[in-house]
C-alpha atoms as an extended CHARMM CRD file, in Angstrom:
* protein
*
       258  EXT
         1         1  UNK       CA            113.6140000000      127.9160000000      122.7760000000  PROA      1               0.0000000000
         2         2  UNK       CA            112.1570000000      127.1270000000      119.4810000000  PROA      2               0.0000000000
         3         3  UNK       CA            108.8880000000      127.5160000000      118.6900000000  PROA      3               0.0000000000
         4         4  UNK       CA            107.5080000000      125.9870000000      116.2530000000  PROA      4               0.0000000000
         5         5  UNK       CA            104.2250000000      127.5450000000      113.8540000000  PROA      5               0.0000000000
         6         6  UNK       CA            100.9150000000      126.2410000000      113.5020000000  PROA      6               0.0000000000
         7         7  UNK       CA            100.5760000000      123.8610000000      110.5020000000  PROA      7               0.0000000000
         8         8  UNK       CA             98.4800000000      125.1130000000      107.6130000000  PROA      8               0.0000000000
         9         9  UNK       CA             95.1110000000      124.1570000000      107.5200000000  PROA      9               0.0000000000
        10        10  UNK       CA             94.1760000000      121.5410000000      104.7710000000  PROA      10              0.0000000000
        11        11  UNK       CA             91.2010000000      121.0490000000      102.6540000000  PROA      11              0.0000000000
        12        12  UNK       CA             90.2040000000      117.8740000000      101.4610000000  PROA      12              0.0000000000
        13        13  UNK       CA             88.5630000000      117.3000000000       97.7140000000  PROA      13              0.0000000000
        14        14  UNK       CA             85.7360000000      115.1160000000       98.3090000000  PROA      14              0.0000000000
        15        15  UNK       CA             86.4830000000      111.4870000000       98.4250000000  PROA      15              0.0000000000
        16        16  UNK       CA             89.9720000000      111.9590000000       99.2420000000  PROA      16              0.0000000000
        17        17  UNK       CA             92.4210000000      110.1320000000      101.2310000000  PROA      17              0.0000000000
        18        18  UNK       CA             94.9930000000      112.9250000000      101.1810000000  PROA      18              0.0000000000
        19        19  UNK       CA             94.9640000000      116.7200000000      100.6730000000  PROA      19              0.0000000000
        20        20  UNK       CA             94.9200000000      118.2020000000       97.2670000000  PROA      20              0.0000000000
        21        21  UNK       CA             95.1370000000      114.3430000000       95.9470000000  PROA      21              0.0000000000
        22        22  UNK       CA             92.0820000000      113.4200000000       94.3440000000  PROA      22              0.0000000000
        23        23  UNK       CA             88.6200000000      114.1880000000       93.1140000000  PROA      23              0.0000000000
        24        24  UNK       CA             85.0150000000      112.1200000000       92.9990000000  PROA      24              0.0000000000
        25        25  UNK       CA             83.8600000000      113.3960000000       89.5340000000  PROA      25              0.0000000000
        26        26  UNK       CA             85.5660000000      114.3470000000       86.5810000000  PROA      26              0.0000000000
        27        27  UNK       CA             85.9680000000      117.5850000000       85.3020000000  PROA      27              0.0000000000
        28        28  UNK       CA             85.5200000000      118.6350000000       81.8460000000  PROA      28              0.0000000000
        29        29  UNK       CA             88.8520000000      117.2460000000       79.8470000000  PROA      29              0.0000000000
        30        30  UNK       CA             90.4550000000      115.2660000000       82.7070000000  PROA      30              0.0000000000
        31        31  UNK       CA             90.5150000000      111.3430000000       82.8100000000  PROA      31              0.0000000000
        32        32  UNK       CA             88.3020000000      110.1590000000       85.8510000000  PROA      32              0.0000000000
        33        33  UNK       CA             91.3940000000      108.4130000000       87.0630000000  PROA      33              0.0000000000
        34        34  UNK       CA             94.2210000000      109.7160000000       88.4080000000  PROA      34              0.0000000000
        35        35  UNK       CA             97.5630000000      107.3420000000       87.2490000000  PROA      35              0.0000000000
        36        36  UNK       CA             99.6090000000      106.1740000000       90.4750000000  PROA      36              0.0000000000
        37        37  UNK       CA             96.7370000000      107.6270000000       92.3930000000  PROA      37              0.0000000000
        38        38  UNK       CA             97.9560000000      110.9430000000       93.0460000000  PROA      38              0.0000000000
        39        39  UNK       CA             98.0360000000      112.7110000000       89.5860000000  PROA      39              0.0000000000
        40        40  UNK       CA             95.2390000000      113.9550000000       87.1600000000  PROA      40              0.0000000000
        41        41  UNK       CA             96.4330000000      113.5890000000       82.9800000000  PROA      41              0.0000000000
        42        42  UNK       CA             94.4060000000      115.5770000000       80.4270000000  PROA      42              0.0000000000
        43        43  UNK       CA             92.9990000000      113.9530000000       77.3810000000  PROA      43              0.0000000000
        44        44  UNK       CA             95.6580000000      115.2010000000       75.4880000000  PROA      44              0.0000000000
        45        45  UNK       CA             98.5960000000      113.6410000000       77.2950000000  PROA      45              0.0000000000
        46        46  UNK       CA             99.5680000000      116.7080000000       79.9700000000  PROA      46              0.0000000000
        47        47  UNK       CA             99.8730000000      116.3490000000       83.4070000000  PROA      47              0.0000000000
        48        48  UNK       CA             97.5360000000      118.7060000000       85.6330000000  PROA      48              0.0000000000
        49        49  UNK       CA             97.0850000000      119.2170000000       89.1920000000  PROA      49              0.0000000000
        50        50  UNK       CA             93.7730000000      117.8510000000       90.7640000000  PROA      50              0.0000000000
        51        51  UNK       CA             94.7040000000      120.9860000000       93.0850000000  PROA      51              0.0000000000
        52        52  UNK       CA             92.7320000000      123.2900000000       91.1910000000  PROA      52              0.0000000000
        53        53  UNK       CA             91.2440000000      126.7160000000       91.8280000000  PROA      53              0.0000000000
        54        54  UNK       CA             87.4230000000      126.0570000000       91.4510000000  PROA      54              0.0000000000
        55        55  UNK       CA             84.8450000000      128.8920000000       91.7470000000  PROA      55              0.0000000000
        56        56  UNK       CA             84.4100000000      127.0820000000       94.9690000000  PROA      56              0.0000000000
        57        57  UNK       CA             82.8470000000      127.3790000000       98.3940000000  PROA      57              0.0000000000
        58        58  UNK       CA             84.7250000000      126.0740000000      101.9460000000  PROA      58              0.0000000000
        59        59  UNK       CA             82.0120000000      123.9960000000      104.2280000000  PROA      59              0.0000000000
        60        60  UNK       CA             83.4490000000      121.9770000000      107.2600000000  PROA      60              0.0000000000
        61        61  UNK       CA             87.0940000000      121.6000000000      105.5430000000  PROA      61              0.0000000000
        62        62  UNK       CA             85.8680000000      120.5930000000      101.9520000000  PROA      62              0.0000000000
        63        63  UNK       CA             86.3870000000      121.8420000000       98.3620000000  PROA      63              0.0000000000
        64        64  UNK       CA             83.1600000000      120.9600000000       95.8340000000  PROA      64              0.0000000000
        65        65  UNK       CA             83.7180000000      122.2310000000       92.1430000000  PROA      65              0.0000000000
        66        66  UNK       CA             81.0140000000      124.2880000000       90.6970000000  PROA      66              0.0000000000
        67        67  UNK       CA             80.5320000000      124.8960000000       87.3790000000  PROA      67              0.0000000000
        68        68  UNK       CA             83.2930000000      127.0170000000       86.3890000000  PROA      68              0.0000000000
        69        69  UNK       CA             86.4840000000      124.9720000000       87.2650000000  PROA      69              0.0000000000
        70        70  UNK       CA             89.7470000000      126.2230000000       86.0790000000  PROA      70              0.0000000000
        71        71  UNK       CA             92.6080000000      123.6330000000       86.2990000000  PROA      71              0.0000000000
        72        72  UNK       CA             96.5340000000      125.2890000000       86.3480000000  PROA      72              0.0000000000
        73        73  UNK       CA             99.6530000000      123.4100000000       86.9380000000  PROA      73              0.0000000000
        74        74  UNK       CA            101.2500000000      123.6390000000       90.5030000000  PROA      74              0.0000000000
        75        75  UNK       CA            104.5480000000      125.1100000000       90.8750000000  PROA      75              0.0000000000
        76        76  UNK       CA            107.1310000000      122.9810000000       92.1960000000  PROA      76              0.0000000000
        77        77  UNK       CA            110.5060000000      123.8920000000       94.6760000000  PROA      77              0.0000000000
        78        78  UNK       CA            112.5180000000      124.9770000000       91.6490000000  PROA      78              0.0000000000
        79        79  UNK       CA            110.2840000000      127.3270000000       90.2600000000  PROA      79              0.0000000000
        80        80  UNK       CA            109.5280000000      128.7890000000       93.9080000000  PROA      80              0.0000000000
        81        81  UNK       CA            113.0530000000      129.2020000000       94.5840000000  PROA      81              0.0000000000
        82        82  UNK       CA            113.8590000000      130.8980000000       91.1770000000  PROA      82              0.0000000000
        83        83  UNK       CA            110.7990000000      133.5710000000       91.6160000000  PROA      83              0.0000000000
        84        84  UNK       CA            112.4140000000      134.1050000000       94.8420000000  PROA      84              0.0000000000
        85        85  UNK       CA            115.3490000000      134.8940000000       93.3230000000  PROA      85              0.0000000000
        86        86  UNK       CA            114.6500000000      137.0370000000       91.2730000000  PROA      86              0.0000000000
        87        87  UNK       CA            112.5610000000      139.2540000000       94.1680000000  PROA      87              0.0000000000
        88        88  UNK       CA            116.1070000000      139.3570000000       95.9230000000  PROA      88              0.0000000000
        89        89  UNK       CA            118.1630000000      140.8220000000       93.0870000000  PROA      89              0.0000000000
        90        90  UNK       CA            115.3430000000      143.1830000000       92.1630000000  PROA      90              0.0000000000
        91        91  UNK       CA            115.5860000000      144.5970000000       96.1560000000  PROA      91              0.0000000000
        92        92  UNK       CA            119.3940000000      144.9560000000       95.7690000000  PROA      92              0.0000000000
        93        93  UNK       CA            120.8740000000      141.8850000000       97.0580000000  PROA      93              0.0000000000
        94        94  UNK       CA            123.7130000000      139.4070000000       95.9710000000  PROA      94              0.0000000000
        95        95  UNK       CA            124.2060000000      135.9980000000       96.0700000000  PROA      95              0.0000000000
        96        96  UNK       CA            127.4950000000      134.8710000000       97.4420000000  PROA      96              0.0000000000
        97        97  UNK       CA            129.1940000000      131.8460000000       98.6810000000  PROA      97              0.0000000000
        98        98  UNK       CA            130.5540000000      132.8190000000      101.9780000000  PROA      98              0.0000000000
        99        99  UNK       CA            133.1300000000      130.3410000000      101.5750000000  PROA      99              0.0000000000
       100       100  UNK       CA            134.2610000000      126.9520000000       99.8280000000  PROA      100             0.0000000000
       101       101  UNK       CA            131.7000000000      124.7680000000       99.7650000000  PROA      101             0.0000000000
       102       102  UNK       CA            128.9670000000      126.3420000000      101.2520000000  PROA      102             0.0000000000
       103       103  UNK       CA            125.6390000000      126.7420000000       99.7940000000  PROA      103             0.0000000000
       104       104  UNK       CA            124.7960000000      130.3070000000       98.2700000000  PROA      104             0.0000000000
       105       105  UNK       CA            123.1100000000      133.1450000000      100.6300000000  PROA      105             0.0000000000
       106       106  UNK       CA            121.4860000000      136.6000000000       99.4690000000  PROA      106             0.0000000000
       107       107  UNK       CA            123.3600000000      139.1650000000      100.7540000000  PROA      107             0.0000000000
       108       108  UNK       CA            123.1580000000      143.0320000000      100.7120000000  PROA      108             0.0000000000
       109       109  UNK       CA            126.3950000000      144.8180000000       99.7280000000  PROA      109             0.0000000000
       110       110  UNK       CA            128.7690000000      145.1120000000      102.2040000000  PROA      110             0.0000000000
       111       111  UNK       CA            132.7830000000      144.8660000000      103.3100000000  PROA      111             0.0000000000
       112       112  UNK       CA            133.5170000000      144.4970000000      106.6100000000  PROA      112             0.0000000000
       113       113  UNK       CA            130.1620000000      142.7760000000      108.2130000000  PROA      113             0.0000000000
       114       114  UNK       CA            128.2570000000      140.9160000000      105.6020000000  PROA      114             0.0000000000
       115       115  UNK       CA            124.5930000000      140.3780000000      106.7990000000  PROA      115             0.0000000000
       116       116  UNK       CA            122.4340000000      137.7460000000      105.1100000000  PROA      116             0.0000000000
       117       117  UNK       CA            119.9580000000      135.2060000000      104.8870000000  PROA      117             0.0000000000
       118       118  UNK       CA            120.5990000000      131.7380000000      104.0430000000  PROA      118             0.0000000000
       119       119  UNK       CA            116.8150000000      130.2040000000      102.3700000000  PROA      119             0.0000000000
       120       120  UNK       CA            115.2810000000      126.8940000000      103.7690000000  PROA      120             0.0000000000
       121       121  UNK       CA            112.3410000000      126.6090000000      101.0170000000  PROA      121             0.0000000000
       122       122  UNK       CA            110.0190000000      123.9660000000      101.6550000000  PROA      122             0.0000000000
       123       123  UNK       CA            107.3990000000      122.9960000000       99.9720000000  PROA      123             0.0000000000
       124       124  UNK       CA            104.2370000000      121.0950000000      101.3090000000  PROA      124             0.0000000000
       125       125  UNK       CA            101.6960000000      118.7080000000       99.8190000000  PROA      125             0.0000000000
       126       126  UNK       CA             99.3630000000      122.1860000000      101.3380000000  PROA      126             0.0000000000
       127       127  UNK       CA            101.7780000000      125.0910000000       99.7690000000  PROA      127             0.0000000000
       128       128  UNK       CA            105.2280000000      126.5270000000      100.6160000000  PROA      128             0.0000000000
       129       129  UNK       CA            107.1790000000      127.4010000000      103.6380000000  PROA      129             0.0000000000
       130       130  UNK       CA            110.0220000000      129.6960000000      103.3980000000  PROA      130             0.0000000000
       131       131  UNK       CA            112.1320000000      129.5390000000      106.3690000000  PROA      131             0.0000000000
       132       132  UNK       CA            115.9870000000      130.2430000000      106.4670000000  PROA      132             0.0000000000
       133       133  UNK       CA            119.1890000000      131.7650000000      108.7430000000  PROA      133             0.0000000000
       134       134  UNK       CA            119.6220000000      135.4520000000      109.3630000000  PROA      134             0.0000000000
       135       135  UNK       CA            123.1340000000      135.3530000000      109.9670000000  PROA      135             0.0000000000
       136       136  UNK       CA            126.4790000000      137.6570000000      110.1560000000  PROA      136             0.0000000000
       137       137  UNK       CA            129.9070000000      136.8250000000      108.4240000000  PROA      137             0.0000000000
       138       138  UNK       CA            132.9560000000      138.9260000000      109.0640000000  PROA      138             0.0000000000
       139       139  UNK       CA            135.3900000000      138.6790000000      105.8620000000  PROA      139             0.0000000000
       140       140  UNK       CA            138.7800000000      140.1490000000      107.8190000000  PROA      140             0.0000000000
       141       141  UNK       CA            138.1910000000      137.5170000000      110.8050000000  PROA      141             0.0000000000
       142       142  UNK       CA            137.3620000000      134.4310000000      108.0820000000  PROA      142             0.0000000000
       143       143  UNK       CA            141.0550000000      135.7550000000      106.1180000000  PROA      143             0.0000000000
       144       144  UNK       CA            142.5100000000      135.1240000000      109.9060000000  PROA      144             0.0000000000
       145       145  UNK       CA            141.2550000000      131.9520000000      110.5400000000  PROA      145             0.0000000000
       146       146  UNK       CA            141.6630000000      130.7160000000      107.6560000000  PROA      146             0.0000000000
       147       147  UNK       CA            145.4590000000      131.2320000000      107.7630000000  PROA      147             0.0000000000
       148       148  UNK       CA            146.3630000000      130.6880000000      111.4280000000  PROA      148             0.0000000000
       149       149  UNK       CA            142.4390000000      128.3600000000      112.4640000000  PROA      149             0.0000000000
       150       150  UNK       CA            142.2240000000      126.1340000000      109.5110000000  PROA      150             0.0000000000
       151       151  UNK       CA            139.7340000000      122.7470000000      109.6170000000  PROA      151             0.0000000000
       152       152  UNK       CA            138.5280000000      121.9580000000      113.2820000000  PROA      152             0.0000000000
       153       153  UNK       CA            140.4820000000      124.6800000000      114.8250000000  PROA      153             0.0000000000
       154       154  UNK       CA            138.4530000000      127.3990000000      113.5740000000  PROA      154             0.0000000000
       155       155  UNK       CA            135.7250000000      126.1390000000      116.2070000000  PROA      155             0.0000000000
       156       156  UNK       CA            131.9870000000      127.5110000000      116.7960000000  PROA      156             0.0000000000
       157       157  UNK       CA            133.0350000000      129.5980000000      113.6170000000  PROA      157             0.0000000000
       158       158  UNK       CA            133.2750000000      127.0080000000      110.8940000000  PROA      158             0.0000000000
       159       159  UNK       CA            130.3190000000      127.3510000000      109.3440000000  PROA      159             0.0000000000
       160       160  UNK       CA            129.9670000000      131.8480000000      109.8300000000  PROA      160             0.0000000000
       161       161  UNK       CA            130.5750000000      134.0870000000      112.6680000000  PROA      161             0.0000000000
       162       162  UNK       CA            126.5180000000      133.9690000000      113.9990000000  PROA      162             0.0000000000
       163       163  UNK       CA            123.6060000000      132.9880000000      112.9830000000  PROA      163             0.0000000000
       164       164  UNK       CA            119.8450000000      131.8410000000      114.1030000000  PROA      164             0.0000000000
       165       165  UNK       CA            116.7240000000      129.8650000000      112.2520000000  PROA      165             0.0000000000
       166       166  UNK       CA            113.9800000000      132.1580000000      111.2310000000  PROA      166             0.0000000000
       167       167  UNK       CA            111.3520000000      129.8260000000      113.2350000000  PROA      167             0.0000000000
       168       168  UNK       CA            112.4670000000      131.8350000000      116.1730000000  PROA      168             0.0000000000
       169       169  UNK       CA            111.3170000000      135.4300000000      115.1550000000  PROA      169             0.0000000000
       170       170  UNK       CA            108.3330000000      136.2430000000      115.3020000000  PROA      170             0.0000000000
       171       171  UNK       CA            107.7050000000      137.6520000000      112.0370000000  PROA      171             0.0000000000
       172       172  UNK       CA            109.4050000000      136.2320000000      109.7430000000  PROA      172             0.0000000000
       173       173  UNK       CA            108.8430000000      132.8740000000      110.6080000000  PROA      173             0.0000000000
       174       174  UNK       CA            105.2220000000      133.1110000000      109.1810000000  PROA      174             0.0000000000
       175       175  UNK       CA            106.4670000000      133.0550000000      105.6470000000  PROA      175             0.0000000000
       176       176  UNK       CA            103.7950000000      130.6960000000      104.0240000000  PROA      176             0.0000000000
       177       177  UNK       CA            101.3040000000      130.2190000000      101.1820000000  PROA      177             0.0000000000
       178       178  UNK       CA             99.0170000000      127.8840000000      100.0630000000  PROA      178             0.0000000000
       179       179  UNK       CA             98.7330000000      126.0930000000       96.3810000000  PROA      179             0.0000000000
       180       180  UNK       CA             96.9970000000      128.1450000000       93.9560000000  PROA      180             0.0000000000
       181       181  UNK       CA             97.3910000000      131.8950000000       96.1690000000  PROA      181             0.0000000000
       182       182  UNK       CA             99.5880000000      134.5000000000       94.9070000000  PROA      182             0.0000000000
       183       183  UNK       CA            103.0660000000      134.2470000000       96.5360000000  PROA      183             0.0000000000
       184       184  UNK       CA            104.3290000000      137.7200000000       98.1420000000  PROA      184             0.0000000000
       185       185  UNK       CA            107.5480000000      137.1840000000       97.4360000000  PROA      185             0.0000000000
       186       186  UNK       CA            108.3680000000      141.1710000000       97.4170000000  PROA      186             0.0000000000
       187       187  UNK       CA            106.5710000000      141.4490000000      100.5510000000  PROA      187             0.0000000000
       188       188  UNK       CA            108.9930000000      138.4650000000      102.2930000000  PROA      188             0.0000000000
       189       189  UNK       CA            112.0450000000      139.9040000000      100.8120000000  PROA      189             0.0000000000
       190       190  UNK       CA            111.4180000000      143.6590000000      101.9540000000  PROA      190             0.0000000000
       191       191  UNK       CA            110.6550000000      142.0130000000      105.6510000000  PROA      191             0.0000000000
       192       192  UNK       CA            113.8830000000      140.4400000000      105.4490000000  PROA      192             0.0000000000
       193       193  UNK       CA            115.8830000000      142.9830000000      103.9320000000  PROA      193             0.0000000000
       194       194  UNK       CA            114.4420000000      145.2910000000      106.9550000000  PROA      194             0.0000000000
       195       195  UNK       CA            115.8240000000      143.0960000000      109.3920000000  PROA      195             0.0000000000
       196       196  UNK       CA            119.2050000000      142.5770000000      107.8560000000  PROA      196             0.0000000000
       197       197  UNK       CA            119.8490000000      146.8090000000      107.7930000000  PROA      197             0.0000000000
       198       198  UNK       CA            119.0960000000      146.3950000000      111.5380000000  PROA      198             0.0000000000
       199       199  UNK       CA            122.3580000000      145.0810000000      111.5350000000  PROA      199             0.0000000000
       200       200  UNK       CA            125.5370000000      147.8160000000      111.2940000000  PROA      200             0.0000000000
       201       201  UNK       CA            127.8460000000      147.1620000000      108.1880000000  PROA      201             0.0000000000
       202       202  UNK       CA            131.5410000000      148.2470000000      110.0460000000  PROA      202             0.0000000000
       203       203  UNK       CA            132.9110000000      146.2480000000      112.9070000000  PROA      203             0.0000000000
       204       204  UNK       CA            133.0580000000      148.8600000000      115.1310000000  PROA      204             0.0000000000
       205       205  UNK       CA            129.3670000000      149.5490000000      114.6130000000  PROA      205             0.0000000000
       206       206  UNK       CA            128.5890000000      145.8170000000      115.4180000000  PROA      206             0.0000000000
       207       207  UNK       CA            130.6910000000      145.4800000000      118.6330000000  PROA      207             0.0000000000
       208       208  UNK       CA            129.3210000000      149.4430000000      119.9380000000  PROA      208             0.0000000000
       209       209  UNK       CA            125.4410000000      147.7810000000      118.8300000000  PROA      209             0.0000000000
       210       210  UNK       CA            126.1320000000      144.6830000000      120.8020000000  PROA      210             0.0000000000
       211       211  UNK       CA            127.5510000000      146.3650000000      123.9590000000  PROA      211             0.0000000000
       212       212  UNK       CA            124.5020000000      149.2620000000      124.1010000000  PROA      212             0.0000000000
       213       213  UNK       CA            121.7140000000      147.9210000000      122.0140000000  PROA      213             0.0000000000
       214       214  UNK       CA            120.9610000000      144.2670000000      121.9200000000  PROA      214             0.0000000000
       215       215  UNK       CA            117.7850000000      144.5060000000      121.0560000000  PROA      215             0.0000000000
       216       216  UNK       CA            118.4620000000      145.8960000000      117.7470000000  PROA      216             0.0000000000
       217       217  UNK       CA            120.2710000000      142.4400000000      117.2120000000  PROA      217             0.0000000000
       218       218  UNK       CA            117.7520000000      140.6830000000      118.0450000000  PROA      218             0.0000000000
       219       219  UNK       CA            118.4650000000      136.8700000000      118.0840000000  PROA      219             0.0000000000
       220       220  UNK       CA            121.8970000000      137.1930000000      117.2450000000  PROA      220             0.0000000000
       221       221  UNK       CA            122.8430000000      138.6990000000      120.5140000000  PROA      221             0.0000000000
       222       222  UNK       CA            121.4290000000      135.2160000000      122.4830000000  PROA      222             0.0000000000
       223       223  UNK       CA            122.8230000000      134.8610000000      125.4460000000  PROA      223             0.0000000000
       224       224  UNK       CA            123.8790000000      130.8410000000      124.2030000000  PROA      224             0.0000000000
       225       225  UNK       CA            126.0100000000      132.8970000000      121.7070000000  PROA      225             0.0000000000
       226       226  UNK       CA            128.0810000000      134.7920000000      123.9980000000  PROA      226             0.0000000000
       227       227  UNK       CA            131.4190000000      133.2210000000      123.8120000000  PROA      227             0.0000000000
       228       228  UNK       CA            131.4960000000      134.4980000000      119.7110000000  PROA      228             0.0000000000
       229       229  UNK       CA            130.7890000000      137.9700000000      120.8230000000  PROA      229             0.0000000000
       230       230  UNK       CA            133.8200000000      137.7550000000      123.6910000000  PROA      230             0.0000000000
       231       231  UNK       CA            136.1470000000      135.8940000000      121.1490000000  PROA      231             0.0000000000
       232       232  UNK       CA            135.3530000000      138.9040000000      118.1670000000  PROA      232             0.0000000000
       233       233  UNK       CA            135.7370000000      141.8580000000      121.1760000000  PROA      233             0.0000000000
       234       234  UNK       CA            139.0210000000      139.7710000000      122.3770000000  PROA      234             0.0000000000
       235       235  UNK       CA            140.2310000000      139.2070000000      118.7220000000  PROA      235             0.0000000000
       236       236  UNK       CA            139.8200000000      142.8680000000      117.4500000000  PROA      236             0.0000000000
       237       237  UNK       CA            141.8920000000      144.1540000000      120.7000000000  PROA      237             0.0000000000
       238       238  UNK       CA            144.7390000000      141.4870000000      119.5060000000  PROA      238             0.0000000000
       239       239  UNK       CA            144.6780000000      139.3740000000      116.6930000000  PROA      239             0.0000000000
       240       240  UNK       CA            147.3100000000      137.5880000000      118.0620000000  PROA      240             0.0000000000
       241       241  UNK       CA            147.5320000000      133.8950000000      115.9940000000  PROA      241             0.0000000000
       242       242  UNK       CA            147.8760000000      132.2960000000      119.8680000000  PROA      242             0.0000000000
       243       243  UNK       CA            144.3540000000      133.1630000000      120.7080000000  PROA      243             0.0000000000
       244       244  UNK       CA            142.1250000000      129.9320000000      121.3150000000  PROA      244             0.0000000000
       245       245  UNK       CA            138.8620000000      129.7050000000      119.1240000000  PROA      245             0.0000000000
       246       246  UNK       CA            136.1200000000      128.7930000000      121.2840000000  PROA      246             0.0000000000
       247       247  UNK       CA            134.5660000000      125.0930000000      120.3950000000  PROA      247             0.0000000000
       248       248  UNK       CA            131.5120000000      123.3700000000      120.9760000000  PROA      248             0.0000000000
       249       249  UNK       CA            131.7260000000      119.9960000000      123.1460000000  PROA      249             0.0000000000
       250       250  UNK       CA            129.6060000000      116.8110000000      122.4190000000  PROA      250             0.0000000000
       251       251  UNK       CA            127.6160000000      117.5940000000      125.1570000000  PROA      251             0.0000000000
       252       252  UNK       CA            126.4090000000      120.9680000000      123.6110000000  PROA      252             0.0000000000
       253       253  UNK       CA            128.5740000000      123.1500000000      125.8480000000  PROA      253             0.0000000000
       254       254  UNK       CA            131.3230000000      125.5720000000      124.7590000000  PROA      254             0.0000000000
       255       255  UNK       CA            135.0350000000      125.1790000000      125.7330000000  PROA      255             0.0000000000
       256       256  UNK       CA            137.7150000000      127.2990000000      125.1670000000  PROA      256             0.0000000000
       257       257  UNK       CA            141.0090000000      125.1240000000      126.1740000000  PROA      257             0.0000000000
       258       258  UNK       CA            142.2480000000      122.8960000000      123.5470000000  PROA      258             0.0000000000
């Protein structure tokens, strides 16, 4: 089951229709009227967030300026997702396309089981999320069915050999930050790296974790995920191009009978 976490709470500016939108008086240098209704211009032509960091005080969900007001410019996606970035390369990782036409996941170095995290960045009219797939490619089976399981009959594997949505762990799925707070992106990317070493780098290693220590796996030993496991333990006995890559039906069930 998914659960889903608590939305952030909001704080409205006084006199405003939506969070972070809008403000009743003007503060020193900004127009009194936001254009469109949901930005704040300077006098001298730049754009500014009304989402500023006051020296303020919280009462019953509200935001008053004081005197000392200090305005800064709200990051957008881009900007989130490149300081992310560059927290993943400085812990070690790569970033890799997994295959042809996939989007790019951070990775850490590996051959024979590639663990990694695919990044769902979001960002709110409150802050950011950061959500995102902890998954598990093997390179040697992709080679295989690529040359014998090409297009639709590669199966339940066509898009990686596991994977599960970071809303489902407990930890990591509480990766969020309101506008204007320092972003721990270090702190995100060491939590995620520490979950990804949980997962052995050799084949053998994976299938001996799977059969004696699910836990360790976590999600990506789900019971709903069973019929990848059975198909990797049945392909690494035989290879054989015959075998039958287990597929997912319409109605959300797996077959295995073409």
């Amino acid at each position: 089951m998914t659960h889903f976490p608590p939305f952030a709470a909001r704080f409205r500016l006084p006199n405003s229709g939506h969070p972070f939108m809008s403000l009743e008086r003007p503060v020193s240098g900004v127009r009194e009227r936001p254009r469109n209704g949901s930005r704040w211009w300077r006098s001298d032509g730049q754009l500014w967030s009304p989402a500023t960091t006051f020296g303020h005080s919280y009462e019953h969900g509200s935001v008053e300026p004081t005197q000392r007001s200090i305005r800064f410019r709200l990051m957008d996606i881009r900007a989130f997702r490149t300081e992310l970035g560059k927290a993943f390369y400085a812990d070690g990782f790569q970033e890799l396309r997994l295959r042809k036409g996939a989007s790019k996941v951070w990775a850490l170095p590996s051959s024979e089981v590639i663990a990694y995290f695919a990044p769902d960045a979001q960002r709110r009219a409150w802050g950011f999320n950061l959500f995102g797939t902890i998954g598990i490619e093997i390179p040697k089976l992709r080679s295989w069915l690529n040359e014998h399981k090409s297009g639709q009959d590669c199966g339940i594997f066509h898009s990686g050999f596991i994977g599960y949505y970071t809303l489902n762990e407990e930890v990591l799925r509480d990766f969020r930050i309101e506008h204007g707070l320092p972003i721990p992106f270090d702190l995100w990317v060491g939590l995620i790296k520490d979950r990804l070493n949980r997962i052995p780098q050799t084949l053998d290693g994976l299938i001996a974790t799977y059969r004696t220590n699910r836990e360790a796996l976590g999600w990506l030993a789900h019971p709903g995920d069973k019929a990848a496991w059975d198909f990797l333990v049945q392909w690494m006995h035989d290879p054989d191009p015959s075998l039958s890559v287990p597929y997912r039906l319409p109605t959300g069930q797996i077959a295995h009978d073409r």
